[in-house]
C-alpha positions in Angstrom: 0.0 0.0 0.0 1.3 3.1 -1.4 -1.5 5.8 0.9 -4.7 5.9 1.8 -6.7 9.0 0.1 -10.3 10.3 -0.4 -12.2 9.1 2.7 -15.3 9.3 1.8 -18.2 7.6 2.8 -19.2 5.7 6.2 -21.7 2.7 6.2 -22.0 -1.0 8.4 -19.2 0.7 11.1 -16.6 1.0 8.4 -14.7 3.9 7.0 -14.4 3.8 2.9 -11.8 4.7 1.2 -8.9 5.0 -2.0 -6.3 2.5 -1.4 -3.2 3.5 -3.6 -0.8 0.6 -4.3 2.7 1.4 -4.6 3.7 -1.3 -7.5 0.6 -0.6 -10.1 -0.4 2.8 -9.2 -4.0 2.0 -9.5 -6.4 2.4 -6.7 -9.1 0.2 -5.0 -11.8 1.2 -2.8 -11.5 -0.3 0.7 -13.4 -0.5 4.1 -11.5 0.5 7.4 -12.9 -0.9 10.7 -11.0 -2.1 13.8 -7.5 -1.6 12.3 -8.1 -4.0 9.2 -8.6 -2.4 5.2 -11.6 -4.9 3.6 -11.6 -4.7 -0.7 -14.9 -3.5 -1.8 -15.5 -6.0 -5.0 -16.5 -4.0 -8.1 -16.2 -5.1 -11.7 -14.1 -3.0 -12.8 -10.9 -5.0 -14.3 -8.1 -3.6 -12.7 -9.0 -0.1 -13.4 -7.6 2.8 -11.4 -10.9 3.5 -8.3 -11.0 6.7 -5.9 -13.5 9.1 -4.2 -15.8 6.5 -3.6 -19.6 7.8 -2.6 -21.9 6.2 -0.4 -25.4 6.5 -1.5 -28.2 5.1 0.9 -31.6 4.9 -1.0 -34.6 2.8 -0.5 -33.4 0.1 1.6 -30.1 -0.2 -0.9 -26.7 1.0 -0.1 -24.7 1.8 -3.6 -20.7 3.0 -4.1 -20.6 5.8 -7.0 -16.8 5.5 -7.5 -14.6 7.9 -9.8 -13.2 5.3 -12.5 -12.3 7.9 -14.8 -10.1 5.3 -16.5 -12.3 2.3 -16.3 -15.6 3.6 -17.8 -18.5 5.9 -17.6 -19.6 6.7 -14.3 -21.3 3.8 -12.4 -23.2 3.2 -9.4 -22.8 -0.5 -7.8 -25.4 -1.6 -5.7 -23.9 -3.2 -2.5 -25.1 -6.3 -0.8 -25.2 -6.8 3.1 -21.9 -6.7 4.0 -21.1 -3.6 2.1 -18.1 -5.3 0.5 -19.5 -7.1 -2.3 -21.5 -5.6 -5.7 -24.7 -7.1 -6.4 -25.5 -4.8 -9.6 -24.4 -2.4 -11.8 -26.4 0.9 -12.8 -24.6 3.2 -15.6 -25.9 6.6 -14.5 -28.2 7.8 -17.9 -26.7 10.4 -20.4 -23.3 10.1 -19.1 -21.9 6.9 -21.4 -19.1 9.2 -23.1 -18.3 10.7 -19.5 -15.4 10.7 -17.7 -16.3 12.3 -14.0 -13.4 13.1 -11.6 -15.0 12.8 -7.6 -18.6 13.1 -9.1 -20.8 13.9 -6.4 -24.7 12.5 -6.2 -27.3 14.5 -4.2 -31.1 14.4 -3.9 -32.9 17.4 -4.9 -37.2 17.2 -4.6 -37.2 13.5 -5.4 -34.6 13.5 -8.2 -30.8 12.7 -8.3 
């Protein structure tokens, strides 16, 4: 592990995070709790992850990461544990996007 950067989300006691790693250069998104770093499992292929957004919404906890790198922005719905994706939702009219830290926010029913 290289550093630790954009904390930026708390859900199921644990702290997420960027995990940089020193040999690729590519981050992962990680949960902190009681000293230990967990993955978060996206599908993402190796692809460089930061700034990763919790989103709590109708029951369902998602992770909107920045994957500028990997693809157009993407928000993975999480299952229980918060560590493992259970789907995949491309966020409409942003396929040719590349977001840096994109930011998702509520506004009169609409996001």
């Amino acid at each position: 592990m290289a550093f630790v950067a954009d904390p930026c989300g708390y859900h199921n006691g644990r702290l997420c995070a960027e995990v940089m790693h020193a040999g690729t250069g590519k981050g992962e998104i990680f949960a902190y709790a009681d000293g230990t770093w967990l993955p978060v499992e996206l599908p993402v292929g190796g692809g460089h992850l930061s700034y990763a957004q919790i989103v709590e919404h109708a029951g369902a906890t998602y992770v909107l990461p920045a994957m500028v790198d990997t693809g157009p922005p993407t928000l993975f719905e999480l299952d229980e544990t918060g560590l493992k994706f259970v789907a995949e939702h491309r966020l409409q009219g942003l396929d040719g996007a590349r977001l840096v830290d994109g930011t998702m926010g509520e506004h009169e029913g609409c996001w």
